[in-house]
C-alpha positions in Angstrom: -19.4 -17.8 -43.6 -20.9 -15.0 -41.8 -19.1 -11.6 -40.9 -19.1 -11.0 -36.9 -17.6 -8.8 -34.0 -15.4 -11.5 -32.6 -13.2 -11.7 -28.8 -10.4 -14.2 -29.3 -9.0 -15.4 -26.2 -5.4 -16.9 -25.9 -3.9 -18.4 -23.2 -0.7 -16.5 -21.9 2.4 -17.8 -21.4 3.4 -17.2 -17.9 7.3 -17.3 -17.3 8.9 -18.3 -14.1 10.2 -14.8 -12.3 7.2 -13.0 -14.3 5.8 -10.0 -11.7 2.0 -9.8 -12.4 -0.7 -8.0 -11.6 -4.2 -8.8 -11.6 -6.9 -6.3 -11.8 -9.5 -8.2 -10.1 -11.1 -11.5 -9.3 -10.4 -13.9 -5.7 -6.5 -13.5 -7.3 -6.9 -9.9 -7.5 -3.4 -8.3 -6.0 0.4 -8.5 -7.1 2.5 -11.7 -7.3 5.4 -13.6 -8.4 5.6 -16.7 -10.6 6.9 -19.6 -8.7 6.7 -22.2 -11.7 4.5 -22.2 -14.8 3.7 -25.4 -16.8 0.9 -26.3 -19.4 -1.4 -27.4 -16.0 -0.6 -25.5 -13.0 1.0 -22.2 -12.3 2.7 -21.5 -8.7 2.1 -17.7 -7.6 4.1 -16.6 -4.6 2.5 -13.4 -3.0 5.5 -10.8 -2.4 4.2 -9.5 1.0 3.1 -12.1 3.0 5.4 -15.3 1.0 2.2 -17.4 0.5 2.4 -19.6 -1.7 -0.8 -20.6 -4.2 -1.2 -23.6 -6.8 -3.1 -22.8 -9.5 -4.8 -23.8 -13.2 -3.8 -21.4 -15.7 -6.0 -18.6 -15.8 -4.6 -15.4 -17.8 -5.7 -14.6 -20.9 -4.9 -12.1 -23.5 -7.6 -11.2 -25.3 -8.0 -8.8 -29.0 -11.2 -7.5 -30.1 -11.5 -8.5 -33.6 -13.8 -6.5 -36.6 -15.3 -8.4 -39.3 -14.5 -11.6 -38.2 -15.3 -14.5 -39.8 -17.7 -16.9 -36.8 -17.0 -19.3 -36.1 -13.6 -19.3 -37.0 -12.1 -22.4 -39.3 -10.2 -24.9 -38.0 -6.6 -23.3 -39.5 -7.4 -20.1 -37.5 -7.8 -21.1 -34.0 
């Protein structure tokens, strides 16, 4: 297999009680997990209260050198 420059995403596991911040996007601001399952997460706002249903949307991501692309099956 080829040698690349590879971004691996992974979904991040959102707790209930988590503080967040996100940088930007229509989300972009400070909030509160509500509840967090494998489909939805709830996000409370902590100056106004609202409330907002979500699908589960942050990522962590790792730049990776001399990857091998695309990945096998074991590695994802």
């Amino acid at each position: 297999m080829a040698r690349h420059r590879v971004t691996r995403f992974r979904q991040y596991p959102l707790t209930i009680g988590q503080k967040i911040h996100i940088k930007d996007g229509p989300r972009q601001g400070d909030w509160e997990v509500v509840s967090a399952h494998e489909r939805a997460v709830r996000l409370r706002c902590p100056l106004s209260g609202k409330e907002l249903d979500v699908k589960p949307f942050c990522y962590l991501a790792e730049e990776c050198e001399d990857a091998e692309w695309p990945a096998p099956d074991a590695e994802s």
